[in-house]
C-alpha positions as CSV (number, residue, x, y, z in Angstrom):
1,X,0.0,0.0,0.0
2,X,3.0,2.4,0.8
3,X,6.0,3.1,-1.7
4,X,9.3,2.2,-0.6
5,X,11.0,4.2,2.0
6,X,7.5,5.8,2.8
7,X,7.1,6.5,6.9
8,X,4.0,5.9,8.9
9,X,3.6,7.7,11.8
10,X,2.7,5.9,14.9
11,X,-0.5,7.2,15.3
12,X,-1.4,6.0,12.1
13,X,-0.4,2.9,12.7
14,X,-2.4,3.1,15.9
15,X,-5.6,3.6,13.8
16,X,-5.0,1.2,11.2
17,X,-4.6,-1.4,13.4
18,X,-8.1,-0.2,15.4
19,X,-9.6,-0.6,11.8
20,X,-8.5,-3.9,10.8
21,X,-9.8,-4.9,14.4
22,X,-13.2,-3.9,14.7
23,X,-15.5,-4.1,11.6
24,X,-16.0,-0.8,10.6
25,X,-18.4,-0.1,7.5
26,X,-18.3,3.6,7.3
27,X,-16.0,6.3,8.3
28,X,-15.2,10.1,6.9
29,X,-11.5,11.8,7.4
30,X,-12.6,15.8,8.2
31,X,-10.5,17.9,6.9
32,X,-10.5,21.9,6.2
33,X,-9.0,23.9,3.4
34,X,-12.0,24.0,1.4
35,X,-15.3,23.1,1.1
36,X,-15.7,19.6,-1.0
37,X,-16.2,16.0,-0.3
38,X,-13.7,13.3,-2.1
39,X,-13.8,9.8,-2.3
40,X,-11.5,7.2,-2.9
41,X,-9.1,5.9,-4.4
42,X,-7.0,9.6,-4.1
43,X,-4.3,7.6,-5.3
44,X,-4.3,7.7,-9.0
45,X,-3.8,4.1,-11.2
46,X,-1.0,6.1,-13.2
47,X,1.0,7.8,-10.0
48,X,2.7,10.0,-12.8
49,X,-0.5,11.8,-13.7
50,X,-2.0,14.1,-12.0
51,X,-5.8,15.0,-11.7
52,X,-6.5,11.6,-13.1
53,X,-10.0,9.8,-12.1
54,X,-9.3,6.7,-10.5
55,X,-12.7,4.8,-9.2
56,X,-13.0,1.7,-6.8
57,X,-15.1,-0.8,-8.1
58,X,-17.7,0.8,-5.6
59,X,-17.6,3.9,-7.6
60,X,-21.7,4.4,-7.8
61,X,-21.7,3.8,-4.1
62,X,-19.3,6.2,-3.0
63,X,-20.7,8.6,-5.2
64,X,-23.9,8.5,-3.1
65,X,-22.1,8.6,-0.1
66,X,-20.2,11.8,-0.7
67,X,-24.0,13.0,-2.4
68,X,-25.6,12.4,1.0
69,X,-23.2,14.6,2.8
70,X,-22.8,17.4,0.2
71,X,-26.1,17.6,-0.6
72,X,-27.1,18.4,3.1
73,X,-24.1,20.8,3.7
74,X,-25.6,24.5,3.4
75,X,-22.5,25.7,1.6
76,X,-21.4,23.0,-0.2
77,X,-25.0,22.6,-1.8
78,X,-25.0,26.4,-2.7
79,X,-24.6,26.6,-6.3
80,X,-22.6,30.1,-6.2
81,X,-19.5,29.5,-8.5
82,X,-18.3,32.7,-6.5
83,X,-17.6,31.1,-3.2
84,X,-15.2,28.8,-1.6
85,X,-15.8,25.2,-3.3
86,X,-17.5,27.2,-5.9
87,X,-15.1,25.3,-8.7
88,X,-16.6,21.7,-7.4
89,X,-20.6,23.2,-8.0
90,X,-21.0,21.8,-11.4
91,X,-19.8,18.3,-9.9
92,X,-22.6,18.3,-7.2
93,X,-19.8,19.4,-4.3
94,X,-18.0,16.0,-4.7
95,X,-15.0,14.4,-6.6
96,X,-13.2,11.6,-7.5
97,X,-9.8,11.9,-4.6
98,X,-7.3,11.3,-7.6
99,X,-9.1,13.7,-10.1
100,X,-8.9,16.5,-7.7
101,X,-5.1,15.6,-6.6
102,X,-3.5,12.2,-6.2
103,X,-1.6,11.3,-3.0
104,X,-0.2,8.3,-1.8
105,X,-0.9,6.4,2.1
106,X,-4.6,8.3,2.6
107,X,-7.0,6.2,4.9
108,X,-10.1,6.3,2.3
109,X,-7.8,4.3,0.2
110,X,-6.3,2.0,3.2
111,X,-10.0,1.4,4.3
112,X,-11.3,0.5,1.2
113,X,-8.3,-2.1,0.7
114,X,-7.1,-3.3,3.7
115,X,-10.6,-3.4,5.5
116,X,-14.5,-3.3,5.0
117,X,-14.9,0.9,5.5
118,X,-15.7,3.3,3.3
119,X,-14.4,6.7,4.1
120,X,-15.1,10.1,2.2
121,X,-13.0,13.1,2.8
122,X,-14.8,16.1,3.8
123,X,-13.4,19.5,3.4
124,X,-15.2,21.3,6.2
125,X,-14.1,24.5,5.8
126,X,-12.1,27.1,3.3
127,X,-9.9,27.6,6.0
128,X,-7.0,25.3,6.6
129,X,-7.2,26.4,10.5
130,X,-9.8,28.2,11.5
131,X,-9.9,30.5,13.8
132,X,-11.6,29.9,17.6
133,X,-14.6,31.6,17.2
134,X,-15.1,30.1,13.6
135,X,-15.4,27.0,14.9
136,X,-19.1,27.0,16.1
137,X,-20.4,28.5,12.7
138,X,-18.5,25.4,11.1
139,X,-20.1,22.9,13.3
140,X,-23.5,24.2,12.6
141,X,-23.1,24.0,9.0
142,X,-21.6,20.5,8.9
143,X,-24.0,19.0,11.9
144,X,-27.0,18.3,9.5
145,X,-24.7,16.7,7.2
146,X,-22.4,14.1,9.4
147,X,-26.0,12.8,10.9
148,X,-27.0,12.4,7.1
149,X,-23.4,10.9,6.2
150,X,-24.1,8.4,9.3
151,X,-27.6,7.2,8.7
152,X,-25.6,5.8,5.1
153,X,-24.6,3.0,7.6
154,X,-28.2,1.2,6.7
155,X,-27.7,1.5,3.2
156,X,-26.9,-2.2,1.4
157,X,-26.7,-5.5,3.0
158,X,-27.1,-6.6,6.2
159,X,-27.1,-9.5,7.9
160,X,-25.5,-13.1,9.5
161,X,-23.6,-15.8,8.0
162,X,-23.7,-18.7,10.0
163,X,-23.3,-22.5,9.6
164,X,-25.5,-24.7,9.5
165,X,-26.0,-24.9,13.3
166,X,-26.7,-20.8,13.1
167,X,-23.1,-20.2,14.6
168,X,-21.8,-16.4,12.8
169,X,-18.5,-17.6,10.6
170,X,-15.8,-15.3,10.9
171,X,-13.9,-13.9,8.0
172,X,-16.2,-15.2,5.6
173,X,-15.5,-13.6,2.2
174,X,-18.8,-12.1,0.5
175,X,-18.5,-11.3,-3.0
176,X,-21.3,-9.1,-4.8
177,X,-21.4,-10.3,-8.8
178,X,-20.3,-7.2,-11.2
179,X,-18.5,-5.3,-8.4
180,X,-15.0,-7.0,-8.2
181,X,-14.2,-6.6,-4.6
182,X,-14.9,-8.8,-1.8
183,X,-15.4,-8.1,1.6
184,X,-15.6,-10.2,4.9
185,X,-17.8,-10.6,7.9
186,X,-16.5,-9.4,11.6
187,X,-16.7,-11.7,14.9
């Protein structure tokens, strides 16, 4: 997953580790610096290009995942050109990670290969730190949309695989036809 030479700091280790434990389904990275939400991968297929489009085989689903927070966000659903985000409006406030810039050792792209979770990138803010008194405005206009983002959670399939006693199987590799990657049950 990382490029030769490439360091990982200890608290990322920390949360990789957490993920691969517990059987996560759904997860978003807040960042600020804009107002946009990306999904993976944000590594591109052709590490020499930049603003390439490089889509998971779960690129219809994490399109509507990244809809169903944008499309909630206030500011992000403003269709102003003129604003901050304004040059993602004609893409709905969302974009492929690799088509906006690639990057290599993100955690949307970890989680969607090394475990069950999806994770968007959210772009709270224009700011890259905002300032204290900023802060509440910015949680007001992102509340609405995290509970949204969550309630995705009941999207799909859901249930048990058991034997034929009804004892759960762990690690049981569930494959969906036409979208060509796997994923496995928890405990």
């Amino acid at each position: 997953f990382f490029p030769s030479g490439f360091q990982v700091a200890p608290e990322t280790k920390a949360v990789m580790k957490w993920m691969r434990s517990i059987p996560f389904v759904l997860s978003a990275s807040l960042h600020g610096g804009e107002l946009v939400v990306t999904y993976p991968y944000d590594y591109s297929k052709h590490p020499l290009e930049e603003k390439e489009f490089s889509p998971t085989p779960d690129e219809k689903m994490f399109k509507i995942l990244a809809k169903a927070y944008a499309d909630v966000h206030p500011v992000i659903s403003d269709r102003s050109e003129l604003r901050c985000g304004g040059n993602f409006v004609k893409r709905g406030g969302i974009i492929n990670g690799a088509e906006w810039y690639s990057f290599t050792g993100g955690m949307a792209d970890f989680n969607y290969l090394h475990t069950n979770c999806f994770e968007v990138t959210v772009e709270v803010g224009c700011e890259k730190f905002p300032l204290e008194e900023e802060l509440f405005t910015i949680w007001h206009e992102n509340r609405d949309a995290l509970l949204n983002y969550m309630e995705m959670v009941h999207r799909g399939i859901k249930g048990i695989v058991s034997d034929k006693f009804g004892n759960p199987i762990k690690n049981a590799r569930i494959s969906v036809r036409g979208i060509q990657h796997d994923i496995t049950t928890g405990n």
